[in-house]
N, C-alpha and C positions, 0 to 999 in steps of 0.2 A: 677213483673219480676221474673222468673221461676228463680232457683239456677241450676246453671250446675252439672249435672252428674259427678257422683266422681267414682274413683277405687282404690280402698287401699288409701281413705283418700287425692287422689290426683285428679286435674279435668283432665279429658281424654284429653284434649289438651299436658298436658306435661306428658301422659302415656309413657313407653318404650317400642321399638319394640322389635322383636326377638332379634337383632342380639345387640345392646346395652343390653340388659338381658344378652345376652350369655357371653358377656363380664365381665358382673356385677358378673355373678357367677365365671369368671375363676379367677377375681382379686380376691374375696372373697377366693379361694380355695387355688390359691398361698400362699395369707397372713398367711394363717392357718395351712398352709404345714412350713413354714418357721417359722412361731411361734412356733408350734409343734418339730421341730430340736432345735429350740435353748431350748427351754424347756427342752429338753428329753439329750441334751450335756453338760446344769448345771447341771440338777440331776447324770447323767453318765460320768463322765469326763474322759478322757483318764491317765490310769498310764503309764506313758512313758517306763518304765523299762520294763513291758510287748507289749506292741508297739516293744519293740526294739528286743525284743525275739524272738515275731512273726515274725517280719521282716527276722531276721536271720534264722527262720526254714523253713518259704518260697523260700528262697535264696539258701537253701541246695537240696533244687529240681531239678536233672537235664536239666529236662524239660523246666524250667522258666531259669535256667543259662543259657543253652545255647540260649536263645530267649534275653537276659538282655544285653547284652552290645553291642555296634556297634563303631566303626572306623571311622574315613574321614579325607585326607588331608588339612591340609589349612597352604599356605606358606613355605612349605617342611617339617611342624611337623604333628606326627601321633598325632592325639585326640581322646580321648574315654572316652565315656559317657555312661550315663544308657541309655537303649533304652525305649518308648513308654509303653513296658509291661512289664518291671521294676518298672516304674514311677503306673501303675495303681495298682502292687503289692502293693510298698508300702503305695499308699494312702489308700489302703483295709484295709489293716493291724494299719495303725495308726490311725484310726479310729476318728470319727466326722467332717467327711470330705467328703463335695460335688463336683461330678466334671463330665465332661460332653463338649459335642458338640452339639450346636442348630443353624439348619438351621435360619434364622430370615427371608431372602427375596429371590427369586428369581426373577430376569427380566433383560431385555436386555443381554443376553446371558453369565449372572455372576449372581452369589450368594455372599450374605453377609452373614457369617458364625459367629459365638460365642463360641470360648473355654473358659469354667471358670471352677475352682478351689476356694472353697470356705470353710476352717475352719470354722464350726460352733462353735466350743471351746470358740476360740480366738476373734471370729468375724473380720479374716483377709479374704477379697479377690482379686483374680488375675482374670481380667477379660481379653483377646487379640477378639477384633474383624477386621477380614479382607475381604479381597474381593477376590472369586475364579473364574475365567472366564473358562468358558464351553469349552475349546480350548485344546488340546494335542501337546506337540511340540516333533520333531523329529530332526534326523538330515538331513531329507530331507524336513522339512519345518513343518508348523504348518495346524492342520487342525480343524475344532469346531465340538464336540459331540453333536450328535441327539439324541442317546439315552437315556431313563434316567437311568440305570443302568451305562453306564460309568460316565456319572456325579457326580451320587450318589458316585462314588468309586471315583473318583475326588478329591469328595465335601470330603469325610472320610478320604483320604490319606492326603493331606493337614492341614484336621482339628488336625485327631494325632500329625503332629508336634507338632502346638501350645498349643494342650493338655499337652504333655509332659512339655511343655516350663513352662506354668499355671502351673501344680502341684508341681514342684521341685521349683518353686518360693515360695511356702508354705510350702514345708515341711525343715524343717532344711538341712543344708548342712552336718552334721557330720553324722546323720542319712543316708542319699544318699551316702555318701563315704563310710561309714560300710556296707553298703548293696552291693555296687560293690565288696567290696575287699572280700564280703564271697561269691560270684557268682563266683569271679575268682580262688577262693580255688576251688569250687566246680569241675570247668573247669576241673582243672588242676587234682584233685582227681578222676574224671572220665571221664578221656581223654580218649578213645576208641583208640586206631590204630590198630586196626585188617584189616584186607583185607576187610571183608564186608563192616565197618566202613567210612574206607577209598575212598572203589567204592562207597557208599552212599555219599561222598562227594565233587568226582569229578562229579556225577548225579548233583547233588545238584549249582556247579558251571556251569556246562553246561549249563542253563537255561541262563544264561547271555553269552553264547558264549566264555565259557571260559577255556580251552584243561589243559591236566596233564602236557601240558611241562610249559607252562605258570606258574603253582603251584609250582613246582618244581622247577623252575626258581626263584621265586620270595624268595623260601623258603630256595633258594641253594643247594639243597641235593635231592636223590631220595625218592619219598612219601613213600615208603616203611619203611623208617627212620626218617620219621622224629618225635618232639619231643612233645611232651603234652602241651610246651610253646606255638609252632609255633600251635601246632592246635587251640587255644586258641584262636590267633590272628587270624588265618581265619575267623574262625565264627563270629570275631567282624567285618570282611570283610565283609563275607555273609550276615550280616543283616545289614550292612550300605547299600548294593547294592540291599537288599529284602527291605528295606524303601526309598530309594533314596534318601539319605543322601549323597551320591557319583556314581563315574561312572567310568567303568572298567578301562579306563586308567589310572585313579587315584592312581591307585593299580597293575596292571601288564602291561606288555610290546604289546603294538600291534601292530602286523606286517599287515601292509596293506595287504600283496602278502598272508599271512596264513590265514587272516580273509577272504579274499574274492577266498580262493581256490578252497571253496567247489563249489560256486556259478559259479565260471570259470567253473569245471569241469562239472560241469551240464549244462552251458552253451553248451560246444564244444559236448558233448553229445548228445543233442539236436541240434544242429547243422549237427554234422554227419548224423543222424536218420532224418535231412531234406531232405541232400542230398539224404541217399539212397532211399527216396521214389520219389523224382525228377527220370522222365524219362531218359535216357541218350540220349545224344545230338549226332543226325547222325552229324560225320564229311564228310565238303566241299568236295567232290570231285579235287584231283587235276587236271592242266591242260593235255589233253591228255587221262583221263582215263576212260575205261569203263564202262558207269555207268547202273543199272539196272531199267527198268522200274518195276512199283510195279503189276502193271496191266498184263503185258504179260512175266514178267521176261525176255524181250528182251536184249540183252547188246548191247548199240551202244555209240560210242562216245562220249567223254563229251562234246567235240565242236561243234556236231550234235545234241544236244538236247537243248534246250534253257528250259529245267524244264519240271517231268512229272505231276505237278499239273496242270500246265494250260492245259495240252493234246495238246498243239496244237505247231506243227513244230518239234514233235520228231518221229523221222523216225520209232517208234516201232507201232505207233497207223497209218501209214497212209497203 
């Protein structure tokens, strides 16, 4: 009896095909990637006191403060938190620290997404996995994306919450509260209210449908005046309504009649611009009167003419 054929020491009956191979080298590649972190975070360990410096010179960016903190009602109290690129500032900075968003599955018209957060130092991790449905909702009803570009922004809008939510579960709390309070210095040390500043920020709330009297309403005073506090607090507006963390009512007054004014007005506009292209309407002849054939410009009776469309029994055509 013949010995079976071998391949690396194995009989070809229990060789591997592509696609278990391909798998055999990702797990290989993972493990090695992940060995190599923890490897490379014993030998490099993070000095906190440098971590915390960094953090604070990051935070003195105006660029990143005003992007750092965001607002939202819940229960009649105002809450604020580090926002999304806050949270990935500091994981940068405090360094030996992995974190991320992976698609895992897509089908039946939802994805199952994965935010983690993951100290390689300490070897703590925060992992949130949930389910995004391919759907948009409005307030005229809900409708499901075909695209995959809105999906994908979907799938990312979504996923940053839970990102945010992962990293600040890892990183210290007194760390995250030193990091707001030097963003809100920063605000406040380089609050703009110039006119340009200003018109850049009523642009800025338009985008949401949102007018200077409304601002100024909310703020009590004319924006011309107002303070380096309140501007503070818009922007932690604006980027709770630039992540959807809230929603304009949340925050200012809406008048049904001022929101849908515009829309009225371009409604009757387009209305009027129907009529005048509408022919105008001959008016009925009344009883007794004159009326004109179109064909001989005759004028006979209106009780002798029974209509010059039909032509026939009007004493102008006989």
């Amino acid at each position: 009896m013949e010995a079976p054929a071998i391949y690396n020491d194995a009989p070809i009956a229990t060789r591997p095909n592509g696609n278990q191979a391909m798998v055999a080298v990702e797990q290989e590649r993972a493990m090695a990637e992940v060995q190599g972190a923890i490897v490379l975070a014993k030998r490099f360990p993070r000095n906190q006191i440098e971590a915390m410096d960094r953090i604070a010179v990051a935070c003195q960016r105006p660029g990143l403060a005003e992007q750092a903190l965001y607002s939202y009602a819940r229960g009649g109290t105002e809450i604020t938190g580090p926002s999304i690129r806050l949270a990935e500032a500091i994981a940068q900075n405090w360094q030996n620290l992995q974190f991320g968003i992976r698609e895992l599955e897509q089908r039946n018209g939802e994805s199952t997404v994965e935010a983690f957060a993951w100290d390689v130092e300490n070897n703590t991790r925060h992992v949130k996995t949930f389910q995004v449905k391919h759907e948009r909702y409005t307030k005229k009803g809900s409708y499901r994306l075909e695209d995959p570009r809105d999906i994908y922004e979907m799938t990312a809008n979504q996923g940053a919450r839970r990102l945010r939510a992962a990293i600040l579960a890892i990183i210290p709390g007194d760390v995250v509260e030193s990091a707001v309070a030097q963003c809100e210095a920063t605000l406040k040390a380089k609050a703009d209210t110039s006119p340009e500043a200003l018109k850049k920020l009523v642009d800025a709330f338009g985008r949401f449908g949102i007018t200077k009297d409304q601002i100024e309403k909310r703020i009590q005073r004319r924006l011309d005046t107002i303070t380096p506090a309140q501007l503070v607090n818009l922007r932690k507006i604006y980027n709770s309504l630039k992540d959807g963390m809230s929603a304009v009512p949340d925050w200012f007054d809406v008048d049904p009649v001022s929101v849908d004014k515009g829309s009225e007005a371009l409604k009757n506009k387009l209305k009027g611009k129907k009529k005048e292209e509408e022919p105008p309407k001959e008016e009925e002849p009344k009883p007794g009167e004159l009326v004109a054939c179109p064909d001989k410009s005759a004028m006979v009776p209106e009780s002798e003419c029974v209509g010059c469309k039909k032509r026939e029994g009007c004493p102008a055509h006989e």
